[in-house]
C-alpha positions in Angstrom: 126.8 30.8 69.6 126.1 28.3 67.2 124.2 28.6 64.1 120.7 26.3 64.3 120.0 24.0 61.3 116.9 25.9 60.0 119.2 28.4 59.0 120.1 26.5 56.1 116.6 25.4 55.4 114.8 28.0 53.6 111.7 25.8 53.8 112.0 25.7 57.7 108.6 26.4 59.6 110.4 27.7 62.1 112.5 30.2 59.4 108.7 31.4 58.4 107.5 31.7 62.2 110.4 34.0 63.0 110.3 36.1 59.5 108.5 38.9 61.0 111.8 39.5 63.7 114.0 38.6 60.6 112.0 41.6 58.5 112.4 44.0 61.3 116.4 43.1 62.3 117.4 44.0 58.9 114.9 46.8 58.7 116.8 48.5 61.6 120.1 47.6 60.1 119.0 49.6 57.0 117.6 52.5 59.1 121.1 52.9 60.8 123.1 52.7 57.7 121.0 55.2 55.8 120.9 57.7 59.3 124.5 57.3 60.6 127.2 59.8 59.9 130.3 57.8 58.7 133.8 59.4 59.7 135.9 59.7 56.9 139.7 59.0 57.9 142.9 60.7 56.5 143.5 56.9 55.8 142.0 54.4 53.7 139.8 51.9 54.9 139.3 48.5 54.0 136.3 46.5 55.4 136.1 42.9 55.6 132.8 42.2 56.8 130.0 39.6 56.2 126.3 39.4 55.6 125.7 36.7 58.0 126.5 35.8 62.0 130.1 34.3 62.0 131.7 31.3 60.3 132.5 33.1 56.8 135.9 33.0 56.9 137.0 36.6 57.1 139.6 36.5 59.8 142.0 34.9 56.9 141.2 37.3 54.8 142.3 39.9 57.0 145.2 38.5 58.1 146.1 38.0 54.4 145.3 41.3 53.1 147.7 43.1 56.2 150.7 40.5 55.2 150.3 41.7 51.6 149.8 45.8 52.4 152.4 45.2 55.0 154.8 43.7 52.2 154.2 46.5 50.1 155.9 48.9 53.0 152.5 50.3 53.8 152.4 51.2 57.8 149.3 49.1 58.0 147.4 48.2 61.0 144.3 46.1 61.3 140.7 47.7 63.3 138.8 45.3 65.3 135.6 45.4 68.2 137.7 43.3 70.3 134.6 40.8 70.8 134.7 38.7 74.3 136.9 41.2 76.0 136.2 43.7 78.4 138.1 46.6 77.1 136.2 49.2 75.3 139.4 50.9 73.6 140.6 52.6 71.5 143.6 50.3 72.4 146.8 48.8 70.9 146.6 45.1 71.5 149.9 43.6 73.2 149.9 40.0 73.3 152.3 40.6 76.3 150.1 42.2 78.6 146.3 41.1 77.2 144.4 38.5 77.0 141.7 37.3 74.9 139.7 38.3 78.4 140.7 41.7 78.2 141.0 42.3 74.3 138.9 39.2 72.4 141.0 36.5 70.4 140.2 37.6 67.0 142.9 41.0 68.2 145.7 38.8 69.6 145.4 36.5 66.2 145.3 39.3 64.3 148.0 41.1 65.9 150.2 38.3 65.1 150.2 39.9 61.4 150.0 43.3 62.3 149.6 46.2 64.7 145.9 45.6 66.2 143.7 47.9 67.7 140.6 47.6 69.3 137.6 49.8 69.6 134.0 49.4 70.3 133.6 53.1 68.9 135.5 52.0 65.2 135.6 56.1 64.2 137.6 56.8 67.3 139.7 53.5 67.3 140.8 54.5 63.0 141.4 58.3 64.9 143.9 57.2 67.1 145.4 54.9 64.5 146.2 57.6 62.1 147.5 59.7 64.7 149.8 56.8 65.4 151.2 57.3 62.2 149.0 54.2 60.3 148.3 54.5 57.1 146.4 52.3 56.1 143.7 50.3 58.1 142.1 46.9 57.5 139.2 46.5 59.3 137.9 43.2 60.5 134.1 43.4 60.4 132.3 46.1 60.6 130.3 46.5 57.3 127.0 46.9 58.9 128.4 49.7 61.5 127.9 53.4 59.6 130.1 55.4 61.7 133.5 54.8 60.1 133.9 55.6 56.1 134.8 52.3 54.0 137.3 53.1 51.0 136.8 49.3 50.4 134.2 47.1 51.1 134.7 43.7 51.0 132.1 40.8 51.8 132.9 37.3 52.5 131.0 34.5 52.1 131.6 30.9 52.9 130.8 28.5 49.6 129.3 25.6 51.2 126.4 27.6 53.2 126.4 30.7 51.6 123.7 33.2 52.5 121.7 30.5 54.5 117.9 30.3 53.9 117.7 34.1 52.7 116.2 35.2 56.2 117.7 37.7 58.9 117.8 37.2 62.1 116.7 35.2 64.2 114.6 33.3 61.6 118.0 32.8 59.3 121.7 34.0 59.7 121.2 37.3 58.2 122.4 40.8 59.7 120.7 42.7 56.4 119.6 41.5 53.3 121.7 40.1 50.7 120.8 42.6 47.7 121.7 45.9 50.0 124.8 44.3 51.7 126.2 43.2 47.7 125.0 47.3 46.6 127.4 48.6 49.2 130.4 46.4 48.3 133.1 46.9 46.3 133.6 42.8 46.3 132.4 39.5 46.9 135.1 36.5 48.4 133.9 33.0 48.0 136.1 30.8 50.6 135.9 27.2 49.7 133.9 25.3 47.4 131.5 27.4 45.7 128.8 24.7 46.3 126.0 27.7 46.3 127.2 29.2 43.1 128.0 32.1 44.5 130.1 33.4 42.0 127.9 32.5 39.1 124.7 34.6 41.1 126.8 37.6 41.8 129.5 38.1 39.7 127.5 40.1 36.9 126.8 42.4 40.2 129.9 42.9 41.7 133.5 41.8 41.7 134.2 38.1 42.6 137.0 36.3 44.3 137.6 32.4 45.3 139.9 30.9 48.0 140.8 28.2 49.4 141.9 26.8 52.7 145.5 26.5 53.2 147.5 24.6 55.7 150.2 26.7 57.0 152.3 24.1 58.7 152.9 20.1 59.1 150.6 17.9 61.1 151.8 16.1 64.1 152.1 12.5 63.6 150.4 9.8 64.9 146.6 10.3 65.9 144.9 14.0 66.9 142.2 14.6 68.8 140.9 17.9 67.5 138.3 20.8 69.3 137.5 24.1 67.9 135.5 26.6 69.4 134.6 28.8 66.3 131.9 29.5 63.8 132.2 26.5 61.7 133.8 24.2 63.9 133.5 21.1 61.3 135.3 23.2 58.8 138.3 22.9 60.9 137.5 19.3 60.7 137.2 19.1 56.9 140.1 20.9 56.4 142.5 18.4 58.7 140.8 15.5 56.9 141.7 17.2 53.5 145.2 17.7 54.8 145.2 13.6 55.5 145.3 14.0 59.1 144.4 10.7 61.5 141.7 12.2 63.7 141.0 9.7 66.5 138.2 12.4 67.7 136.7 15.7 67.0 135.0 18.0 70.0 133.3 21.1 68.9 132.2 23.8 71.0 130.4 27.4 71.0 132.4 30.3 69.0 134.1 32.2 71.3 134.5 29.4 73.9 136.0 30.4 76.7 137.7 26.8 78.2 137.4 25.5 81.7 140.5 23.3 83.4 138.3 20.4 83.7 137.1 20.3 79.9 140.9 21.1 79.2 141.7 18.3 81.4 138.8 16.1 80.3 140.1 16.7 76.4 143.7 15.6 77.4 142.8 12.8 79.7 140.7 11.7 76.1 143.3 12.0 74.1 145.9 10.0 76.3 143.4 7.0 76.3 143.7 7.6 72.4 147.3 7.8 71.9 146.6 11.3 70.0 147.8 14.8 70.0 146.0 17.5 70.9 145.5 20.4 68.5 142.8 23.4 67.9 143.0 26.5 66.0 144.8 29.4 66.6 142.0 31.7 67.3 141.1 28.4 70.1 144.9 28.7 71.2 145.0 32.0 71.7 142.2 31.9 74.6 143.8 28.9 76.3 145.5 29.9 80.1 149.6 29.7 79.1 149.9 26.3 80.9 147.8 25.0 78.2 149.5 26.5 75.4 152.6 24.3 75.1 150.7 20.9 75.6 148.4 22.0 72.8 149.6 22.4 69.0 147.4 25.2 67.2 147.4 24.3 63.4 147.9 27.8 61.0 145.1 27.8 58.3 145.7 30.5 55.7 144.1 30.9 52.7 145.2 30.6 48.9 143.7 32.8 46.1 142.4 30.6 43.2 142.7 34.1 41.1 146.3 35.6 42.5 146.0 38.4 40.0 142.4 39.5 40.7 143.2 40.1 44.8 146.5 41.7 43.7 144.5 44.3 41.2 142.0 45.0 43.3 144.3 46.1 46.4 146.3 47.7 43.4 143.3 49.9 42.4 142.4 50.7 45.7 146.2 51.4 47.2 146.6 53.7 43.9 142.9 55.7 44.5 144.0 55.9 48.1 
């Protein structure tokens, strides 16, 4: 899905002829969370979530967080849906035996880092982690889903759009609204430029954090021709041009994209004419047939903490209570 326009426009008449849906969608996401029975583990929890559809920048986060609990000796493990694939779980992902058909991409990324499990039911899927000897879980997504108690909740936002034009869904990019979603956290993460002020709104409301986008590896030489299929496609964009890479051409596509041999062959036939490399994300990579995978280069993006310290104390804290 891609986000429409007017979802940054909070002056949009189509953002005010859709407020009525928007005022009911996050009325019914605050009726579930105040009526649902949350599960409390016998392990902590940590939720990355966000208050908006996609494209925050979370996935990082997660990936981050497991590399540092993981470095710490803690058996951690990392919860997800397992959007896009057809298995309802609760199931360890595999990357040798699933694909991002069966499982989603997010869990094959994400497993990269960690032990991944997916589980449409998140209660059962942190059930049958524990009694796989995890002990601790990081949980990607999730913060508007009360059946599973959060130890930690953490709510990422992207800098440059923010919260969007303040509406829910559909008239905005809302899944509740920003004031009960910020109540129920224990912190906010800003990735990239703070160009909403994010920090300087919430910060006397809840703790703040700022990162930024890191390149995790060297570019290929010569021309690229870049596609990404993910929230924020251009972001992948920015961030290549940031990292001075020559891009002949840019495709972006749908989150989730699932890709077809002839747009596969279509996008290397391009970028022969071009004289450029191919590369994508990882999360793309992950969903490309095998074939593909060694004629396309997927460029890591990680993320660097402008506050070290402050993510450090705050998975202190909570590693301590928990």
């Amino acid at each position: 899905m891609k986000s429409p326009a007017f979802w940054q426009s909070p002056g949009s008449p189509l953002g005010w002829l859709l407020a009525p849906l928007g005022w009911a969608y996050a009325g019914t996401t605050a009726w579930r969370l105040a009526h649902g029975r949350a599960w409390k583990a016998p392990v902590p929890v940590i939720c990355v979530g966000n208050l908006t559809a996609g494209g925050a920048g979370k996935t990082p986060i997660v990936r981050d967080l497991a590399r540092r609990l993981k470095a710490q000796g803690r058996n951690v493990a990392i919860l997800s849906r397992g959007y896009g694939g057809t298995k309802q779980g609760p199931l360890r992902v595999d990357p040798a035996r699933h694909g991002a058909g069966m499982v989603g991409d997010e869990p094959l990324l994400l497993a990269r880092d960690a032990p991944c499990w997916i589980a449409r039911d998140r209660a059962a899927g942190a059930k049958a982690m524990a009694a796989d000897g995890i002990d601790i879980i990081v949980m990607d997504d999730g913060l508007q889903n009360p059946s599973l108690f959060k130890d930690l909740s953490i709510v990422v936002a992207d800098g440059a759009t923010g919260f969007g034009n303040g509406r829910a869904i559909p008239a905005g990019p809302l899944r509740e609204t920003v004031e009960a979603g910020v109540r129920r956290a224990d912190a906010l993460i800003v990735t990239g430029d703070d160009g909403q002020d994010l920090v300087a709104k919430f910060s006397s409301q809840i703790r703040t954090l700022q990162t930024s986008v890191s390149l995790q590896d060297s570019l290929p030489a010569g021309p690229l021709l870049a596609f990404a299929g993910i929230g924020r496609p251009e972001k992948f964009h920015a961030t290549l041009t940031e990292a001075g890479a020559n891009i002949a051409a840019f495709e972006a596509f749908a989150d989730h994209h699932v890709y077809g041999a002839a747009e596969l062959n279509s996008l290397a036939s391009r970028a022969g004419d071009l004289g450029a490399a191919l590369v994508t994300t990882e999360k793309d990579w992950v969903r490309l047939d095998p074939e593909w995978r060694s004629r396309i280069k997927a460029i890591a993006i990680g993320v660097a903490w402008r506050d070290e310290a402050g993510i450090a104390t705050l998975l202190e804290r909570f590693t301590r209570h928990g």
